[in-house]
KENUFI-597253 format. One record per atom (N, C-alpha, C, O): residue in one letter; x, y, z. Coordinates in steps of 0.2 Angstrom, whole numbers, plus 5000, padded with zeros to 4 digits. Example, Ala and Ser with C-alpha at 12.3 -4.5 7.8 and 13.67 -1.06 7.14 Angstrom:
2
a506649725039
a506249785039
a506649845039
a507149835042
s506449895035
s506849955036
s506450005039
s506750065040
//
This chain:
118
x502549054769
x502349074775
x501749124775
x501749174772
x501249104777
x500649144778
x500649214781
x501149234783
x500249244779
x500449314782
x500249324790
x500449364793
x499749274793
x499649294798
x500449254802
x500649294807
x500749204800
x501449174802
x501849234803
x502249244808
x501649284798
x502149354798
x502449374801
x502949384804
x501649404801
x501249464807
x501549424814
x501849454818
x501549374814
x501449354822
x502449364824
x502849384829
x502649334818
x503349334820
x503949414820
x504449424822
x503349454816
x503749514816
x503449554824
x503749604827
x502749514827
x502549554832
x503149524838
x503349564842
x503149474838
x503649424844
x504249484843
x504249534847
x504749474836
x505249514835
x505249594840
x505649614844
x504549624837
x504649684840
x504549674849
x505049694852
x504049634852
x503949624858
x504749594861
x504949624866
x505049564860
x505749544862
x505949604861
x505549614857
x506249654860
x506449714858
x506349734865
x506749734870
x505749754866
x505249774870
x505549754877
x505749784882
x505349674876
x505449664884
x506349664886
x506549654891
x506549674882
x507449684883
x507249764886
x507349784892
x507249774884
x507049874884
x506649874893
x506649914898
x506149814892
x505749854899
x506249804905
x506149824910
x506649764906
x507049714908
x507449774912
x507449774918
x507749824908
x508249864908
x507849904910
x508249944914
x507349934911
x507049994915
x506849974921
x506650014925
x506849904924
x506449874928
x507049894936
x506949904942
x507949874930
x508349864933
x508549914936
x508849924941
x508249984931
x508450054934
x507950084940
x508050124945
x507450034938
x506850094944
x507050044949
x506650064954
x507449994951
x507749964957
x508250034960
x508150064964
x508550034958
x509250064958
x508650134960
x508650154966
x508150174956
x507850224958
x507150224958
x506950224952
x506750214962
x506150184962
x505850264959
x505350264955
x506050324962
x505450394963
x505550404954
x505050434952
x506050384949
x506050414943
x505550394939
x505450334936
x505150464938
x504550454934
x504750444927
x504350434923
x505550454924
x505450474918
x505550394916
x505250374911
x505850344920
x505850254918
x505250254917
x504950234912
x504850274923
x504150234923
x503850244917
x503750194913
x503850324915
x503550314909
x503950284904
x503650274899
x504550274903
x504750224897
x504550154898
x504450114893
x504550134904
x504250054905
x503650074904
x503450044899
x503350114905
x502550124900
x502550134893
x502050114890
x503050154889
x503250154881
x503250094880
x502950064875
x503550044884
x503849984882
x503449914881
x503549864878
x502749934886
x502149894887
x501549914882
x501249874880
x501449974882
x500949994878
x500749994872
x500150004871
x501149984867
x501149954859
x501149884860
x500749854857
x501349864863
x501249774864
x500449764865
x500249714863
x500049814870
x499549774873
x499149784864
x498849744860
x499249864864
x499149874855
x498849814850
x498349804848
x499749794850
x499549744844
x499249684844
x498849654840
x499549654851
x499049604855
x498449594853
x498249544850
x498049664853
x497449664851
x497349654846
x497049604844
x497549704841
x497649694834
x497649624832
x497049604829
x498149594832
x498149504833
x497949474836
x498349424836
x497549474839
x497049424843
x497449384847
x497349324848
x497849414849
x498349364855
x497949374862
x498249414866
x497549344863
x497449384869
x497549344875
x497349374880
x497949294875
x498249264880
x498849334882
x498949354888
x499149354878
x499749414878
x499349484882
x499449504888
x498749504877
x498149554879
x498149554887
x498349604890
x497949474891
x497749484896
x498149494901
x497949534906
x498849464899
x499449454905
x499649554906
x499749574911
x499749604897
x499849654897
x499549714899
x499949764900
x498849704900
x498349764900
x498349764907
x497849794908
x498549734913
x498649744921
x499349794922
x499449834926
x499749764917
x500349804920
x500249854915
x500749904915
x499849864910
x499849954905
x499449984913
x499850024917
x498949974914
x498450004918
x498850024927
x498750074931
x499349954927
x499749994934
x500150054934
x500050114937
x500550034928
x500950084924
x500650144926
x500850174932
x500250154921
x499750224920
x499550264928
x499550324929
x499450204933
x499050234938
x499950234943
x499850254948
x500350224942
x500650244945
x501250314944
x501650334948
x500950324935
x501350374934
x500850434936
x501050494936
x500450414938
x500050484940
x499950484949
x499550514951
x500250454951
x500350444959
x500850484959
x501350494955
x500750524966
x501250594969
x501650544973
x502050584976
x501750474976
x502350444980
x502650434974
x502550444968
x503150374979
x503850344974
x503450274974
x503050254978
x503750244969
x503450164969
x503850134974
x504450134975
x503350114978
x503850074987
x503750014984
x503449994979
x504149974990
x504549924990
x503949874985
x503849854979
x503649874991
x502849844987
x502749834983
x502549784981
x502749884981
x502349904975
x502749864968
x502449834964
x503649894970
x504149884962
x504049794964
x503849764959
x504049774969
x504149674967
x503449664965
x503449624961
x502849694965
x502349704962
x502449694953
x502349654948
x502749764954
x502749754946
x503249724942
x503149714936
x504049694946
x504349644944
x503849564941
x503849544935
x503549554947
x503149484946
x502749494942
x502549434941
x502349534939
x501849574934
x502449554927
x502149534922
x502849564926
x503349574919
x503649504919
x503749474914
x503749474927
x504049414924
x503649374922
x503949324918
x502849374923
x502249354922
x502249364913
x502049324908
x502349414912
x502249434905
x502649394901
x502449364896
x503549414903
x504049374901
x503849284900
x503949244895
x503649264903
x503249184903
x502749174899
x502849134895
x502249214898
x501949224893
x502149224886
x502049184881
x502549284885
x502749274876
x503249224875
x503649224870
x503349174882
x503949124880
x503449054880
x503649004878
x502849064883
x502349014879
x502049024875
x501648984874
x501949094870
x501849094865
x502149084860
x501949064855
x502549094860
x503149104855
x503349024852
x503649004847
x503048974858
x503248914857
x502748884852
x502748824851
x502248914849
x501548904847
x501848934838
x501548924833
x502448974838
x502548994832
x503148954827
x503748954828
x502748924821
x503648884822
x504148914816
x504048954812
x504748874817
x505448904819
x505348984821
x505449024817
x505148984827
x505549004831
x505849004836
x505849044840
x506048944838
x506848944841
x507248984844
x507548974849
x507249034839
x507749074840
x507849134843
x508249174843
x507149134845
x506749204850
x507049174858
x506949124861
x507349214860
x507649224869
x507349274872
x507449324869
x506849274878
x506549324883
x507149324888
x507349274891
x507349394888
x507849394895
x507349394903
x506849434904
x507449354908
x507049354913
x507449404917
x507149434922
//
């Protein structure tokens, strides 16, 4: 296996990690939209991803990632609560991401065995 096979499969691994983790904060800031402390872990969750993306020249990942780092960011610094708007916003922004690393992922072979929770 090539090292860039590696790299790309250790980066998926970490990213599925990731989008389980941001899945699970998406479901929290439903239940509570005003808590900034999810937001900023759904901004933990996103922002070594766009990282490494870079790094590896994924930039179909890059592109779909760096709209919801940058929402992330300006929302953590916004004095409202994320309104209704706003969270199906950044719902379909994550599902958009989740679709993405399950077309990339199809580009890496055996792996099969990688699952995106939507």
């Amino acid at each position: 296996m090539s090292t860039n096979s590696i790299l790309e499969k250790r980066f998926f691994e970490e990213v599925q990690k990731r989008a389980g983790w941001a899945n699970a904060h998406i479901q929290e800031l439903e239940k509570n939209p005003d808590n900034k402390e999810v937001l900023y872990l759904l901004f933990q969750d996103i922002h070594p991803v766009r990282g490494l993306a870079i790094f590896l020249d994924m930039a179909n990942i890059e592109r779909v990632v760096s709209p919801i780092e940058k929402y992330l960011d300006d929302r953590l610094h916004d004095t409202e609560t994320l309104s209704t708007g706003n969270f199906e916003l950044l719902k379909k922004m994550i599902c958009e991401f989740n679709n993405s690393l399950a077309v990339s992922i199809k580009d890496i072979p055996n792996s099969q065995h990688f699952q995106i929770n939507k």
